[in-house]
N, C-alpha and C positions, 0 to 999 in steps of 0.2 A: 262745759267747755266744748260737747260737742258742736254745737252749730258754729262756734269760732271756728275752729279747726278746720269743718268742712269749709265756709268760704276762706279762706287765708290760704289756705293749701294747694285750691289753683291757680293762686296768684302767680305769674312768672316776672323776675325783674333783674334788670341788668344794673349789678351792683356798679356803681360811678358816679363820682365828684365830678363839679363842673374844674376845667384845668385853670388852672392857675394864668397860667398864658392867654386863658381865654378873658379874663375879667376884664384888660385894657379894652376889647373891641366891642364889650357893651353898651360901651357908651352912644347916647345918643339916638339908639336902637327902642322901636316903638316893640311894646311886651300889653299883654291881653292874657285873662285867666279863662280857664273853663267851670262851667256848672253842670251838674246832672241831676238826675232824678236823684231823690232820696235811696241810698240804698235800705236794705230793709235792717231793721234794727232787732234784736233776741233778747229776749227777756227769759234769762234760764235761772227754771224753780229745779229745785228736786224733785218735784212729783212728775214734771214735762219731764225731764232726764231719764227717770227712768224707766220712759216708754222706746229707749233709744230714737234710731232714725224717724219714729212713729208721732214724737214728743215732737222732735224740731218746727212742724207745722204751725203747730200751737205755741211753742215759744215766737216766732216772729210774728204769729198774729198779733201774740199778748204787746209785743213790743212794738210794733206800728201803730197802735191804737194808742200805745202812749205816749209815743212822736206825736198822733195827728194830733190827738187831745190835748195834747199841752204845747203845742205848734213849738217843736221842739228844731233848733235849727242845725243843719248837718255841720260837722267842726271844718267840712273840708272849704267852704266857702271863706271864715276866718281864717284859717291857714295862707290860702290864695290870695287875700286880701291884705293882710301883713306882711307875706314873701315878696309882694308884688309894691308895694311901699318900700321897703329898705332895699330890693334892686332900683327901684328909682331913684332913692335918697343915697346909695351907697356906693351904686355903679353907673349911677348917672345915666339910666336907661328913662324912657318918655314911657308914660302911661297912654294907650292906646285907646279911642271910642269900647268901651267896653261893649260887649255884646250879652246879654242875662238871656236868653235862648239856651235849652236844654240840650246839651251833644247827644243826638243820637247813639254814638259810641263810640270808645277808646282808640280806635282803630286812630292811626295815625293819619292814613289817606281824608278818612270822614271827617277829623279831626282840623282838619287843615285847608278841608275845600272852602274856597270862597275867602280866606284870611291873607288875601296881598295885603290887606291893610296894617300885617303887623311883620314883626322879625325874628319874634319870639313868642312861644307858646307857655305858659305857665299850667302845667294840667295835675292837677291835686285831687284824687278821687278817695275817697272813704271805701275803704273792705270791709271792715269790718267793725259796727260800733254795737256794744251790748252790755247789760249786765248779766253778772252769776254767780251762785251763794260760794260760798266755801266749801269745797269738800269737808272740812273738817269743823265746820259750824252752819249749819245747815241756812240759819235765822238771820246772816250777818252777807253783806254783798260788796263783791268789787266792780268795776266797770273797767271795761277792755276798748279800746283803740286801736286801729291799724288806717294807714292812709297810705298811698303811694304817690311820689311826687315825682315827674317826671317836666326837665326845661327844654323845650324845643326849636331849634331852629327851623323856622319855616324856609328859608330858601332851600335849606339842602337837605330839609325833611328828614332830620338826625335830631334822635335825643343825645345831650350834651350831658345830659346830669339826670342821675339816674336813682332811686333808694324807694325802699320800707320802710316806715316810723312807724313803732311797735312803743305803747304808753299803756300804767296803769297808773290813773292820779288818785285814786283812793289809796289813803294812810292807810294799812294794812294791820295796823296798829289798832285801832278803831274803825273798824270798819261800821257803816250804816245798815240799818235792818232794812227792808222792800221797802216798810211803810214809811221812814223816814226818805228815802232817797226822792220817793216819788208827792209827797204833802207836799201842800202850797202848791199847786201845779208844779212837781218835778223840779222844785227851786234846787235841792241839792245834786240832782244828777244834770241838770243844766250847767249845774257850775263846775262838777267835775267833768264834762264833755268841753267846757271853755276851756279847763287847766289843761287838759288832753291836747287841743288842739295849739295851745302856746306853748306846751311842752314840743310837742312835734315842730314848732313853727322853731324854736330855738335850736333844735339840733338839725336840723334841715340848713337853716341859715350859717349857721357855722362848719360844717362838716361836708356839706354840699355842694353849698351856694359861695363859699367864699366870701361870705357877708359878715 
């Protein structure tokens, strides 16, 4: 858990729903998502762990390697792409020429240079995606999700709607050993990185988004 921790813990975010008030003036209003680099992905053993702060190196290395090897896709890009469909279909908002260009960074100013073409910013970014054994089963593993979603008004360069989605889709109940999550090129942790990210996409859309 430590390399969770560590990145999740600088995260700052201003807890906020989009208003209610606000939903009628969606309409019609052209909305665009962001993409970014891969953030890096942790693969935490017990043996990386208890090298403490020494191990984390090696846990993200382990874990980018089997992002790249198994061209594993970030959940935040699904998230954006669903949030970004049911404000269309639901608020009546226009999907805007989408732009696949990497954001330099989170920065709202960066974020927003050169986007008159839109009204709304949809920015969904991944903190933290990883697996790690059990404390108490050393042989058996859960996989952890964190995303921040943040909707923005480009005229008055104000986030509207604000939050953390925090997801564990592994049954806890049964949980998978390494070797099973990652066989078949990573079929199983692919599929719990999908549930992860429609988990998040569900309570975003309802508790946020007023969708």
């Amino acid at each position: 858990m430590l390399g969770a921790v560590l990145v999740v813990g600088c995260v700052h975010v201003d807890q906020k729903s989009l208003p209610k008030d606000s939903v009628a003036t969606l309409s019609g209003k052209r909305i665009d998502f962001t993409e970014y680099e891969k953030s890096s992905f942790s693969a935490m053993t017990a043996g990386k762990v208890m090298f403490g702060l020494l191990g984390v190196p090696a846990m993200i290395a382990a874990g980018n390697q089997i992002v790249k090897e198994n061209n594993i896709e970030d959940p935040s890009i699904r998230i954006s792409q669903e949030l970004t469909n049911r404000l269309v279909t639901q608020h009546g908002m226009q999907k805007a020429q989408h732009r696949s260009e990497l954001a330099e960074s989170d920065d709202l100013a960066s974020l927003l240079r050169n986007r008159a073409d839109i009204d709304f910013l949809l920015d969904v970014k991944t903190i933290n995606w990883s697996f790690t054994y059990f404390p108490s089963n050393w042989t058996h593993y859960r996989v952890l999700y964190t995303a921040r979603m943040r909707l923005i008004d480009t005229a008055q360069q104000q986030v509207v709607a604000e939050t953390l989605c925090h997801t564990r889709p592994v049954d806890e109940t049964n949980p998978p050993t390494r070797d099973e999550l990652l066989s078949d090129n990573a079929k199983m942790l692919r599929t719990f990185l999908e549930k992860a990210a429609d988990d998040c996409t569900s309570v975003l859309s309802k508790d946020f988004l007023q969708l």
